[in-house]
N, CA, C and O atoms as a Maestro MAE file, in Angstrom:
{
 s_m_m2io_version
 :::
 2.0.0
}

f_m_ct {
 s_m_title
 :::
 protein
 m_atom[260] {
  # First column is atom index #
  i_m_mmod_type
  r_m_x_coord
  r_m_y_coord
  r_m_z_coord
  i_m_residue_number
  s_m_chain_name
  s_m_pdb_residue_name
  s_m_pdb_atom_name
  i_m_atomic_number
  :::
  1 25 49.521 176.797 68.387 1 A "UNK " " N  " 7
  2 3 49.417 175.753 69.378 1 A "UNK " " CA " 6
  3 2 48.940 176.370 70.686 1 A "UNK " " C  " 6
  4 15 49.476 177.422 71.034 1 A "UNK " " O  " 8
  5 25 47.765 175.705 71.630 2 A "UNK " " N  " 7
  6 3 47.481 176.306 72.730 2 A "UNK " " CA " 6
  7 2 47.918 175.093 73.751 2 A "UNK " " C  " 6
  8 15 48.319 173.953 73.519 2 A "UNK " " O  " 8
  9 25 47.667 175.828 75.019 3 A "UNK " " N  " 7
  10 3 48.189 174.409 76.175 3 A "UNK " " CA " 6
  11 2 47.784 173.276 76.028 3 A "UNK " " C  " 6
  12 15 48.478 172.264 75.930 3 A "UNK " " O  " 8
  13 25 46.597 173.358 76.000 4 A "UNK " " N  " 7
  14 3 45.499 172.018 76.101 4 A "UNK " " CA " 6
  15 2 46.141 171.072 75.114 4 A "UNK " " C  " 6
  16 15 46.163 169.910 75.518 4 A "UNK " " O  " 8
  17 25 46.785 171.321 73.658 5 A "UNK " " N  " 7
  18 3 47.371 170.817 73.207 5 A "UNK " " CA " 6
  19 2 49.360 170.005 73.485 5 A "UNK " " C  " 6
  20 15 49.856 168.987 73.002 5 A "UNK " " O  " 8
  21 25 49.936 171.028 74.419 6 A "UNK " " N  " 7
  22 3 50.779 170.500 74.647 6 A "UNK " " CA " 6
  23 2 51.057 169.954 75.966 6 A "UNK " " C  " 6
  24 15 52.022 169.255 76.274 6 A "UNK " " O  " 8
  25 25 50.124 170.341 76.697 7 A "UNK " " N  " 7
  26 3 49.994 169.606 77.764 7 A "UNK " " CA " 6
  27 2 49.741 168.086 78.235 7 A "UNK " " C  " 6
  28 15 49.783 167.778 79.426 7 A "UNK " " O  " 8
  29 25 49.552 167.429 77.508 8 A "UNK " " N  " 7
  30 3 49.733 166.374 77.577 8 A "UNK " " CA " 6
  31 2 51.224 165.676 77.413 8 A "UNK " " C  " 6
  32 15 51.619 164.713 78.070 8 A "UNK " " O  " 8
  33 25 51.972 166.386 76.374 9 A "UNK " " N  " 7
  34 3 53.314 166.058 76.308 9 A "UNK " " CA " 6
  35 2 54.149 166.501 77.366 9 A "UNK " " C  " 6
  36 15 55.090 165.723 77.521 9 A "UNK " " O  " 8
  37 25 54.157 167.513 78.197 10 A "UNK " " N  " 7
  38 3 54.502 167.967 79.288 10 A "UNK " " CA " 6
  39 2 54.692 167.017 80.613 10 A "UNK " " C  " 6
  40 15 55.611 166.871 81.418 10 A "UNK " " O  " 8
  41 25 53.184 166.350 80.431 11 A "UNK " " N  " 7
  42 3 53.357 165.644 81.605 11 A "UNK " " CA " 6
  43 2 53.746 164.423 81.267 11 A "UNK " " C  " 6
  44 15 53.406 163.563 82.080 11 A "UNK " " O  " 8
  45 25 54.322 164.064 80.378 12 A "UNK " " N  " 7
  46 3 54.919 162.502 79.662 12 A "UNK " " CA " 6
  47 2 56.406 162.547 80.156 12 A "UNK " " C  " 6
  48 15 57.086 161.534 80.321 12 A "UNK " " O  " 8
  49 25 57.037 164.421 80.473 13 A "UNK " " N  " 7
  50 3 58.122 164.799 80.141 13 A "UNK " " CA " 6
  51 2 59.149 163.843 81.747 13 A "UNK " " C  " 6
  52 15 58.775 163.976 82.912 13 A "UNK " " O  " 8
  53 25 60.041 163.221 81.447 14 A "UNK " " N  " 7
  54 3 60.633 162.733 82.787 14 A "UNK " " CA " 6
  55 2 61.279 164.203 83.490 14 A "UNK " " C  " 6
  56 15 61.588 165.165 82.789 14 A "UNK " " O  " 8
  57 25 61.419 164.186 85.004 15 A "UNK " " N  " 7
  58 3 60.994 164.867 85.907 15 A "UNK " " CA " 6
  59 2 62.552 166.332 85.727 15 A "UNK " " C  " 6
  60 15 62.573 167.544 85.945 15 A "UNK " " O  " 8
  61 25 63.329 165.591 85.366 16 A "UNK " " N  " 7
  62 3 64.471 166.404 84.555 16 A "UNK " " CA " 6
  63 2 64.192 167.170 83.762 16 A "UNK " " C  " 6
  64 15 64.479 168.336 84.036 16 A "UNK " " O  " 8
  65 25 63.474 166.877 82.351 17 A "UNK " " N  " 7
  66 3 63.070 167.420 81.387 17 A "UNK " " CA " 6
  67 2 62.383 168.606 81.750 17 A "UNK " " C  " 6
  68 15 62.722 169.717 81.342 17 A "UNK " " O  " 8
  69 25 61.031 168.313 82.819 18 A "UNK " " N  " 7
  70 3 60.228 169.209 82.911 18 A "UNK " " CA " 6
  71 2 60.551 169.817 83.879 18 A "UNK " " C  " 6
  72 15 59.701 170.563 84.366 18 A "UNK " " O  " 8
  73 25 61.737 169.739 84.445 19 A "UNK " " N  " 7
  74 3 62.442 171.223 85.338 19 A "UNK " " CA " 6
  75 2 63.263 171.871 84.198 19 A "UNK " " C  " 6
  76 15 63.292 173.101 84.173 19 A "UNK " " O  " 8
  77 25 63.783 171.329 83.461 20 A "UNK " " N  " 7
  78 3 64.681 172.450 82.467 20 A "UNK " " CA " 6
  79 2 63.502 173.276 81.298 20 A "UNK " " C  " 6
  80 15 63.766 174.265 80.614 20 A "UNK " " O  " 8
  81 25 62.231 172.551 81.339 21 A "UNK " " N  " 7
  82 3 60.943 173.676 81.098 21 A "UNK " " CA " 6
  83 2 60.191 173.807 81.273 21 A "UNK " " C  " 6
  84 15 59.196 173.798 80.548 21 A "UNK " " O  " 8
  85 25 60.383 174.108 82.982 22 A "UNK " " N  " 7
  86 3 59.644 175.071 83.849 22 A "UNK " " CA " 6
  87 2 60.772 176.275 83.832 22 A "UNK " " C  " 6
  88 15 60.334 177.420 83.945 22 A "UNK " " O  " 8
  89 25 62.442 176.061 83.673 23 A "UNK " " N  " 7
  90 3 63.370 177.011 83.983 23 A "UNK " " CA " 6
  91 2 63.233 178.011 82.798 23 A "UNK " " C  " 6
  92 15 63.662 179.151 82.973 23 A "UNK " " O  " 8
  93 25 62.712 177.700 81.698 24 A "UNK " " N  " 7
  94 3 62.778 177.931 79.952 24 A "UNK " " CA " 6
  95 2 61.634 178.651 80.068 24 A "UNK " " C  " 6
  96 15 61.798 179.813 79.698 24 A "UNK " " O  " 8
  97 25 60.198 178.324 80.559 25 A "UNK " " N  " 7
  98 3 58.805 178.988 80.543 25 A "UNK " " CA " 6
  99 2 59.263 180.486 81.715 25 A "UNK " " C  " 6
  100 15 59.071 181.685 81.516 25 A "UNK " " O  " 8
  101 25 59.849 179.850 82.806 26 A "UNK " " N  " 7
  102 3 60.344 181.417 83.673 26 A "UNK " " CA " 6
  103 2 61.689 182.204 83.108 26 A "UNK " " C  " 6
  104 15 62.150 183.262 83.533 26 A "UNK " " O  " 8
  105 25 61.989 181.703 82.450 27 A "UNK " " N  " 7
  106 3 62.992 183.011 81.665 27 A "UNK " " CA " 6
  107 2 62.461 183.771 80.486 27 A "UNK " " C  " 6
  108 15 62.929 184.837 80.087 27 A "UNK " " O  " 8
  109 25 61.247 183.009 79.864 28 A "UNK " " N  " 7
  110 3 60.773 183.985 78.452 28 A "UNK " " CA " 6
  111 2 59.564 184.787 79.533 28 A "UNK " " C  " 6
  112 15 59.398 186.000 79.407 28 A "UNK " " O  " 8
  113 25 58.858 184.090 80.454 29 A "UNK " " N  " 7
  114 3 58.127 185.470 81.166 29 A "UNK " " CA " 6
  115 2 58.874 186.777 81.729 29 A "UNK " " C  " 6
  116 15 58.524 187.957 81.727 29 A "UNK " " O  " 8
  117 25 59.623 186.363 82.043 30 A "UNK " " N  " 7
  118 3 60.905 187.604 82.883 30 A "UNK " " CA " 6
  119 2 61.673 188.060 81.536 30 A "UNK " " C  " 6
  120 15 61.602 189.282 81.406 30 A "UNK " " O  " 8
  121 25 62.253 187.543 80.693 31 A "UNK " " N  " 7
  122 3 62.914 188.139 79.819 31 A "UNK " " CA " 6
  123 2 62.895 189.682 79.438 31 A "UNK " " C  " 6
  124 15 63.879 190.413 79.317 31 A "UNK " " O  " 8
  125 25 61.518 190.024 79.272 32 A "UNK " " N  " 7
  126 3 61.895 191.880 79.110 32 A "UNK " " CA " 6
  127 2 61.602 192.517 80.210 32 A "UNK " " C  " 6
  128 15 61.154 193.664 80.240 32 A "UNK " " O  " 8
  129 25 61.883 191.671 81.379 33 A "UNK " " N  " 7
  130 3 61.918 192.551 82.726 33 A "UNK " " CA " 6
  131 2 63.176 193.434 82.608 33 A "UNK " " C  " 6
  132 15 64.226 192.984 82.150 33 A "UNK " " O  " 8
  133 25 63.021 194.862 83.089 34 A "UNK " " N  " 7
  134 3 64.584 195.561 83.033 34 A "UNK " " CA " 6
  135 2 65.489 195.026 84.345 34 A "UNK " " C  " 6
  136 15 66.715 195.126 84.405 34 A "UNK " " O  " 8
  137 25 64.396 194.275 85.668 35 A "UNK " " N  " 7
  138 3 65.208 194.431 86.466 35 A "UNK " " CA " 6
  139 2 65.901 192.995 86.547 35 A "UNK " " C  " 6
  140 15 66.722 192.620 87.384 35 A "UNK " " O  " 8
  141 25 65.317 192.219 85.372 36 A "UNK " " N  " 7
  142 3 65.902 190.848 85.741 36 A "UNK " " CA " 6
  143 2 67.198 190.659 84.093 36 A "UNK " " C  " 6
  144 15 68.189 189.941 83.960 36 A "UNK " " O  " 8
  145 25 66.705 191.421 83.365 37 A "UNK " " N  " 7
  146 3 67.955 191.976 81.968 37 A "UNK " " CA " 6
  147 2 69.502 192.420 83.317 37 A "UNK " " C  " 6
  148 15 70.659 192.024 83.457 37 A "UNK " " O  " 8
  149 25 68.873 193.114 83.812 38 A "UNK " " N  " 7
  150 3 70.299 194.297 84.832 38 A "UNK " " CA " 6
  151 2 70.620 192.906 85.663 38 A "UNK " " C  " 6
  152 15 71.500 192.650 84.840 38 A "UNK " " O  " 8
  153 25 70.674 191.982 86.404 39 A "UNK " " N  " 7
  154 3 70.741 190.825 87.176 39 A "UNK " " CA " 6
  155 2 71.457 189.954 86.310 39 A "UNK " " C  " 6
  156 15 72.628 189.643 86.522 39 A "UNK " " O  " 8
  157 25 70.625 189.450 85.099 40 A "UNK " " N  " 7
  158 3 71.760 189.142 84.426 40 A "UNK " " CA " 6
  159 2 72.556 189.445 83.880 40 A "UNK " " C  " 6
  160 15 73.401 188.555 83.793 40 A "UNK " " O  " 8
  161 25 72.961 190.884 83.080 41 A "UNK " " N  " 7
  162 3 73.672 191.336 83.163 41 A "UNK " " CA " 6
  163 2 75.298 191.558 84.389 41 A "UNK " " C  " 6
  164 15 76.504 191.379 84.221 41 A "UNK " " O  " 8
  165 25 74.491 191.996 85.498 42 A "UNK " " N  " 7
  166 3 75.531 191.418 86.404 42 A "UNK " " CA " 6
  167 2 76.124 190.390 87.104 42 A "UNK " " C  " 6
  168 15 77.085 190.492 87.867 42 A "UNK " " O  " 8
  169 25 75.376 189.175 86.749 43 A "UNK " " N  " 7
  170 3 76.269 188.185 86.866 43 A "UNK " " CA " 6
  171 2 76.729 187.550 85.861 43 A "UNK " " C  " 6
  172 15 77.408 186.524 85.900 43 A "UNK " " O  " 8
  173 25 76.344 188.192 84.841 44 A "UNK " " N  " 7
  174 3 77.311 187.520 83.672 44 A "UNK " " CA " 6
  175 2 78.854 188.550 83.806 44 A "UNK " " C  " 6
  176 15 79.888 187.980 83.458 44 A "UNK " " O  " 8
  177 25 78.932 189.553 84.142 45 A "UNK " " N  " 7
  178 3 79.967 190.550 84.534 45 A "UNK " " CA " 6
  179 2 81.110 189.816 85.385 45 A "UNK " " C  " 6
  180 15 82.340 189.769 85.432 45 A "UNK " " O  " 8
  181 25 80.105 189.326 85.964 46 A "UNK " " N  " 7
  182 3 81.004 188.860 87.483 46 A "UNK " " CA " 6
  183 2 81.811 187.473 86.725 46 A "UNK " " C  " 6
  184 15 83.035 187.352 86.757 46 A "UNK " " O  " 8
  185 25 81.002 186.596 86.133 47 A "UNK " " N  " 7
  186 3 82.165 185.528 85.459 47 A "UNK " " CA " 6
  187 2 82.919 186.373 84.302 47 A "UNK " " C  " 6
  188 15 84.057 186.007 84.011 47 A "UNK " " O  " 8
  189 25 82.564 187.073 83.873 48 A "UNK " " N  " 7
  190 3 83.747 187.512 82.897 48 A "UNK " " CA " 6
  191 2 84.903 188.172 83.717 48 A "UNK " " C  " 6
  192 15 86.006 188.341 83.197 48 A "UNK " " O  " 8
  193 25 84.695 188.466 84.732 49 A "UNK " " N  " 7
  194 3 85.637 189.209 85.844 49 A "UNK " " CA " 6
  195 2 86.133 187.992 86.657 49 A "UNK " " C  " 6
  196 15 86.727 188.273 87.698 49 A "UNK " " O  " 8
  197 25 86.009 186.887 86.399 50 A "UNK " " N  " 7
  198 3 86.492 185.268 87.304 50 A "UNK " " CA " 6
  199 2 85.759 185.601 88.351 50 A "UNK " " C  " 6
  200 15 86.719 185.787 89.099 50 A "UNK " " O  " 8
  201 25 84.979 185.796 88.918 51 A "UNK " " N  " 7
  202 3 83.907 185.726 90.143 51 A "UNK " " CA " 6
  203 2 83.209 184.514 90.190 51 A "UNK " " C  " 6
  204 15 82.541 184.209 91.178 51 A "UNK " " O  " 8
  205 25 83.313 183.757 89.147 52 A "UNK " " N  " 7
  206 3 82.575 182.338 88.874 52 A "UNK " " CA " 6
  207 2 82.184 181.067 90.174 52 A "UNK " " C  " 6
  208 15 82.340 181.402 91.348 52 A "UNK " " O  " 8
  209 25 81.813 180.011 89.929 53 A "UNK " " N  " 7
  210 3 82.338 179.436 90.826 53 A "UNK " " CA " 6
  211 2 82.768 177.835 89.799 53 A "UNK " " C  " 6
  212 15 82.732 177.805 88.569 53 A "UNK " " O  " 8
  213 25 83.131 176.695 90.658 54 A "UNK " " N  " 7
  214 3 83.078 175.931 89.650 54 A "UNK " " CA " 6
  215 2 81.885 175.031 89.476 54 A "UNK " " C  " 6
  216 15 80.914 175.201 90.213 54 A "UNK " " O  " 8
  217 25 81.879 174.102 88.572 55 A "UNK " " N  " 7
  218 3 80.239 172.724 88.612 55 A "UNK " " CA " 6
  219 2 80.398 172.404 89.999 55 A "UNK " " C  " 6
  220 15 79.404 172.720 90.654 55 A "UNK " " O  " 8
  221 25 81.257 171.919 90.613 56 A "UNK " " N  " 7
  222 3 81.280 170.896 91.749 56 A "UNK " " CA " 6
  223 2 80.749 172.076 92.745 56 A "UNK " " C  " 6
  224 15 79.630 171.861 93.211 56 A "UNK " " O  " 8
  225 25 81.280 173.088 93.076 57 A "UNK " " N  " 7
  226 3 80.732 174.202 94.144 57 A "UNK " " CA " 6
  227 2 79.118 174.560 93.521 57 A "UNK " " C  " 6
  228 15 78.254 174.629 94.395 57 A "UNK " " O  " 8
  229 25 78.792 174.724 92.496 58 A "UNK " " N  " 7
  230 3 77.202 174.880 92.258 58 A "UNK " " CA " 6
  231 2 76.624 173.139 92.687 58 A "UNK " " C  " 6
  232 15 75.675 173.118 93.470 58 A "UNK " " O  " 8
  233 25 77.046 172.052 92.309 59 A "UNK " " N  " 7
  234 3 76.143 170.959 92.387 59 A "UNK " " CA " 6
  235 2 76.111 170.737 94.335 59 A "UNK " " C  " 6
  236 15 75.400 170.075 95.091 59 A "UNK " " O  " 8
  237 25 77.174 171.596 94.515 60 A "UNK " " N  " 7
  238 3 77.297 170.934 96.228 60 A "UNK " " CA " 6
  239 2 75.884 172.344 96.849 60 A "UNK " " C  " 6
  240 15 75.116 172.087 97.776 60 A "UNK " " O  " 8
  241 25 75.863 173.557 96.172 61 A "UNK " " N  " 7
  242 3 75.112 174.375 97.094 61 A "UNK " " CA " 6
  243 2 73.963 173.934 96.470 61 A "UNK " " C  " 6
  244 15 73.162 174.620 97.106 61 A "UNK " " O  " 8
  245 25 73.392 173.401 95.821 62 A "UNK " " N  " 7
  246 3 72.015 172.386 94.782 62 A "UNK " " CA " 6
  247 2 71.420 171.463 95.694 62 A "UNK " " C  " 6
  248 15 70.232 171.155 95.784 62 A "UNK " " O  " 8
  249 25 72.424 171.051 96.375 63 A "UNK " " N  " 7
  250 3 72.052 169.879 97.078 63 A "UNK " " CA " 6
  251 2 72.252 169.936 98.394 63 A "UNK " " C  " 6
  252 15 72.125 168.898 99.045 63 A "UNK " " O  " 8
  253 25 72.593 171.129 99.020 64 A "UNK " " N  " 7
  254 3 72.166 171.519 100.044 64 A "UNK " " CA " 6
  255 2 70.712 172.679 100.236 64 A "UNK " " C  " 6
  256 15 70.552 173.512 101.128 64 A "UNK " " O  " 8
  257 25 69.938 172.409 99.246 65 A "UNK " " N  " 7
  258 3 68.873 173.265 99.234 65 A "UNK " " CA " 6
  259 2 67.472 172.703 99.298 65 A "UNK " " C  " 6
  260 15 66.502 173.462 99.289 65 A "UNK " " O  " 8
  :::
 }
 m_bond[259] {
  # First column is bond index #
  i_m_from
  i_m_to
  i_m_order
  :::
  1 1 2 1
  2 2 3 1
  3 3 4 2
  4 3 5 1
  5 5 6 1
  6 6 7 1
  7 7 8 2
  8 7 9 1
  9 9 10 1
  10 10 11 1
  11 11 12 2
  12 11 13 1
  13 13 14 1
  14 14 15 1
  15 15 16 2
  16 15 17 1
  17 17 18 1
  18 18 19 1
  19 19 20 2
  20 19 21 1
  21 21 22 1
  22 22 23 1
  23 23 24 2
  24 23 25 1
  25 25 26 1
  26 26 27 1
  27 27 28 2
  28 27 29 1
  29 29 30 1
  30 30 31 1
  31 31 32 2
  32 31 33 1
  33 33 34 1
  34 34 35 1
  35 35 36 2
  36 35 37 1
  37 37 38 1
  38 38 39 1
  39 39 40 2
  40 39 41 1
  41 41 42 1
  42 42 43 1
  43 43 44 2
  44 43 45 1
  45 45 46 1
  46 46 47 1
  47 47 48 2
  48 47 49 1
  49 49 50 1
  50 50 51 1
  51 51 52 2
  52 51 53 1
  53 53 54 1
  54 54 55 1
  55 55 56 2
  56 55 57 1
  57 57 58 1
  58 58 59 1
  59 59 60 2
  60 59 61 1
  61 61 62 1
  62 62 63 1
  63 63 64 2
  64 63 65 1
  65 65 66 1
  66 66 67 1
  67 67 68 2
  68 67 69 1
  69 69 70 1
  70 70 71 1
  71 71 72 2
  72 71 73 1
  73 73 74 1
  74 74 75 1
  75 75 76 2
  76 75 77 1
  77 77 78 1
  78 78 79 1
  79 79 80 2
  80 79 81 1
  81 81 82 1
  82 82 83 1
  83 83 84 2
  84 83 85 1
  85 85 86 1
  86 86 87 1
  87 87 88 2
  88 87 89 1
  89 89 90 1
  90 90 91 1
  91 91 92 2
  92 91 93 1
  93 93 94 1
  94 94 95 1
  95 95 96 2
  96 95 97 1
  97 97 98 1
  98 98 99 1
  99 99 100 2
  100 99 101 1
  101 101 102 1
  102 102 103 1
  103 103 104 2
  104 103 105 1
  105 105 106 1
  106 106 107 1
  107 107 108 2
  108 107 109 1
  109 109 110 1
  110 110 111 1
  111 111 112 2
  112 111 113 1
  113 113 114 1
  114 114 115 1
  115 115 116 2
  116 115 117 1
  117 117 118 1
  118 118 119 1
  119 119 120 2
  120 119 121 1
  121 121 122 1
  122 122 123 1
  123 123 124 2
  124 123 125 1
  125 125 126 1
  126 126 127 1
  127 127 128 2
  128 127 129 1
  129 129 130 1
  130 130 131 1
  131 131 132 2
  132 131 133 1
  133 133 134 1
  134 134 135 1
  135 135 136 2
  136 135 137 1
  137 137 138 1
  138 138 139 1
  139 139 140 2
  140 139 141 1
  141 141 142 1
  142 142 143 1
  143 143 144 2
  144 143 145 1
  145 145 146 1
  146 146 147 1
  147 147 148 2
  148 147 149 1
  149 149 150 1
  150 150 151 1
  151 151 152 2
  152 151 153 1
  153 153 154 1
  154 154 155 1
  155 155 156 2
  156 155 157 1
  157 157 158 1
  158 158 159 1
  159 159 160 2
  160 159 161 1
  161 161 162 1
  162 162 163 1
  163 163 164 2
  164 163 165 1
  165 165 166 1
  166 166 167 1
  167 167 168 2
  168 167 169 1
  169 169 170 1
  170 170 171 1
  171 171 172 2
  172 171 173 1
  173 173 174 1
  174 174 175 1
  175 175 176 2
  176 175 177 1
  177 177 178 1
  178 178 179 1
  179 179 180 2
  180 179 181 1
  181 181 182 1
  182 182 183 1
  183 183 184 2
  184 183 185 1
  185 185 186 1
  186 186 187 1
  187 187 188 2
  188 187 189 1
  189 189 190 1
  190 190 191 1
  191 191 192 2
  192 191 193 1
  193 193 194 1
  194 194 195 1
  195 195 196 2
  196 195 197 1
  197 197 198 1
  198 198 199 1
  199 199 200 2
  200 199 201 1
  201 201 202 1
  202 202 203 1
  203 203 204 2
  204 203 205 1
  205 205 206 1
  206 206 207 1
  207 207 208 2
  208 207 209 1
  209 209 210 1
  210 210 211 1
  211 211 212 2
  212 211 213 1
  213 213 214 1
  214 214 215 1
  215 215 216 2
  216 215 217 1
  217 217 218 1
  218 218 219 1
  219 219 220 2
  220 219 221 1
  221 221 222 1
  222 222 223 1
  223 223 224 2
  224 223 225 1
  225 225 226 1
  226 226 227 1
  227 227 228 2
  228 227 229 1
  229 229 230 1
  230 230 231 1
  231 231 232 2
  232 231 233 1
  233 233 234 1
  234 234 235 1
  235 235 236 2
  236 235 237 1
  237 237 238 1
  238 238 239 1
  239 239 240 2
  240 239 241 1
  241 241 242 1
  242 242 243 1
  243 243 244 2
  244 243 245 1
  245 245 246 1
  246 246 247 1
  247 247 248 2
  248 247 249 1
  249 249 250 1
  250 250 251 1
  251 251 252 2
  252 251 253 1
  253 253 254 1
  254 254 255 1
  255 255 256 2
  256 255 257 1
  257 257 258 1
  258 258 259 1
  259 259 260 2
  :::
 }
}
């Protein structure tokens, strides 16, 4: 499959959809970055260590942005 082909479905996608893949297309480009592997790595550290925050504290700093 090349773009030209799925591009049309892309832009059909409601405006939700096609932010959760634009977020999906920038994580498989970065994916074998070492410095963005080590990043996540450390913040996945940090919630296993309760450093977390909760939904309501992420949707409130979301929407101040």
């Amino acid at each position: 499959m090349i773009f030209t082909e799925i591009k049309p479905q892309i832009e059909k996608l409601p405006h939700e959809e096609m932010v959760k893949a634009m977020a999906y297309i920038k994580h498989l480009l970065r994916a074998e970055n070492p410095a963005y592997q080590a990043e996540l790595a450390r913040r996945h550290a940090e919630l296993d260590a309760g450093q977390g925050i909760t939904l309501t504290e992420a949707k409130r700093r979301l929407e101040n942005n």
